[in-house]
C-alpha positions in Angstrom: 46.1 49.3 -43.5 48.5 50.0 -40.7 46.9 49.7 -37.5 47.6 52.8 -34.5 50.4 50.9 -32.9 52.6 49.9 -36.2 52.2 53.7 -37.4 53.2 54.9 -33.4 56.6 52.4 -34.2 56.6 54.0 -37.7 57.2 57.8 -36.2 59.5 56.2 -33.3 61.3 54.8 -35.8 62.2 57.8 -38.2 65.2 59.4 -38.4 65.3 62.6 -35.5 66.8 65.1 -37.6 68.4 65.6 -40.8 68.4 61.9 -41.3 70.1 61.2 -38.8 68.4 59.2 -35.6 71.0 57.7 -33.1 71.8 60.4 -29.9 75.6 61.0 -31.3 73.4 62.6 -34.6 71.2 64.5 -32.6 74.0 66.2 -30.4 76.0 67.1 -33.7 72.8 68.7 -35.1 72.1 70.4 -31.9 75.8 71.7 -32.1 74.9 73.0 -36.0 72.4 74.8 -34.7 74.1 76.4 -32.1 76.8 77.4 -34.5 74.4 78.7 -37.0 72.5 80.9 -34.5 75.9 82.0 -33.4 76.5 83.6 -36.8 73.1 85.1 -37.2 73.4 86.9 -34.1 76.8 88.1 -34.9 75.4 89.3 -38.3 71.9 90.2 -37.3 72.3 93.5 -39.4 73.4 91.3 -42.8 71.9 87.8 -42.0 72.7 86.4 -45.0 76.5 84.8 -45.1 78.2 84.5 -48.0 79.7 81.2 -49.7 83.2 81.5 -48.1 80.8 81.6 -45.0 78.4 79.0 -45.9 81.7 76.7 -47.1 83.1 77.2 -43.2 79.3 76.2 -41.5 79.4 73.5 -44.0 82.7 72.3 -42.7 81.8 72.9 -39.2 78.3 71.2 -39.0 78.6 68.6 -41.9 75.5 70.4 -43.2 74.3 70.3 -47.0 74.1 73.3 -49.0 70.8 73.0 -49.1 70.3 72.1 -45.1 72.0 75.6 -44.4 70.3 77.3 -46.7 66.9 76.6 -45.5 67.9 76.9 -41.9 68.9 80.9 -42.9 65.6 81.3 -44.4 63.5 80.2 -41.6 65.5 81.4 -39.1 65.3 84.9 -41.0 61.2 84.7 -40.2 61.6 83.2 -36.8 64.1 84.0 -35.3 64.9 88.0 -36.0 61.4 89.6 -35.3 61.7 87.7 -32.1 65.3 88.9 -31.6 64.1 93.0 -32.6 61.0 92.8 -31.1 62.8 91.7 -28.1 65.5 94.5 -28.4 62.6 96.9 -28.9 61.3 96.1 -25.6 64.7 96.0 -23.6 65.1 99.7 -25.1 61.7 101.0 -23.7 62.5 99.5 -20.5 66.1 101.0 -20.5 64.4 104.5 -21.5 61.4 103.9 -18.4 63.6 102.9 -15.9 67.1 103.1 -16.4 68.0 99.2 -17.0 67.3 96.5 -18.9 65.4 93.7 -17.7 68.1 91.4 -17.0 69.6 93.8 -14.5 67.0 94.1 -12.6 66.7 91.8 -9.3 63.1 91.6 -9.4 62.4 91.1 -13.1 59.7 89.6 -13.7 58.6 89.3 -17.5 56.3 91.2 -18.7 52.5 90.4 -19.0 51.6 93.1 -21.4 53.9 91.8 -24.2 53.1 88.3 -25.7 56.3 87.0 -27.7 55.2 84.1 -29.7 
């Protein structure tokens, strides 16, 4: 039985993301993800590309299939309700006071509204 330290080398040892684990992989996966947020809030009101778009992420990020594919579907749930909810807010302050929050000097953010 693996004793606490050989299972804390275990996780240090396991690949970051994507199976990749040296700091070159990590920045090319942070750059996928940049570039696949990118699209989705470019096509927030069709979020699901197609596969002359999925072919061009694959390209870009050196993502599987696969990789892309579940990155759409979870960003689907997690990311857009943030995004709308977010919007939603941003248009009742724009109705209450004229502006969004971002162009106000003294924004703070809102207490009333928990974003998860």
């Amino acid at each position: 039985m693996a004793t606490t330290e050989e299972k804390r080398t275990k996780v240090k040892t396991q690949p970051l993301f994507f199976g990749i684990g040296d700091e070159h992989g990590m920045h090319v996966c942070l750059q996928a993800v940049a570039l696949m947020t990118d699209w989705l809030r470019q096509h927030q009101d069709n979020p699901y590309p197609n596969d002359d778009e999925k072919e061009a992420l694959i390209a870009s990020t050196r993502l599987t299939m696969n990789q892309i594919n579940y990155w759409f579907t979870n960003a689907r749930r997690r990311l857009l309700p943030k995004w709308t909810l977010q919007r939603q807010i941003e248009e009742q302050d724009r109705k209450l006071h004229g502006k969004t929050p971002s162009q106000s000097a003294d924004h703070q953010p809102r207490e009333d509204v928990i974003v998860l």
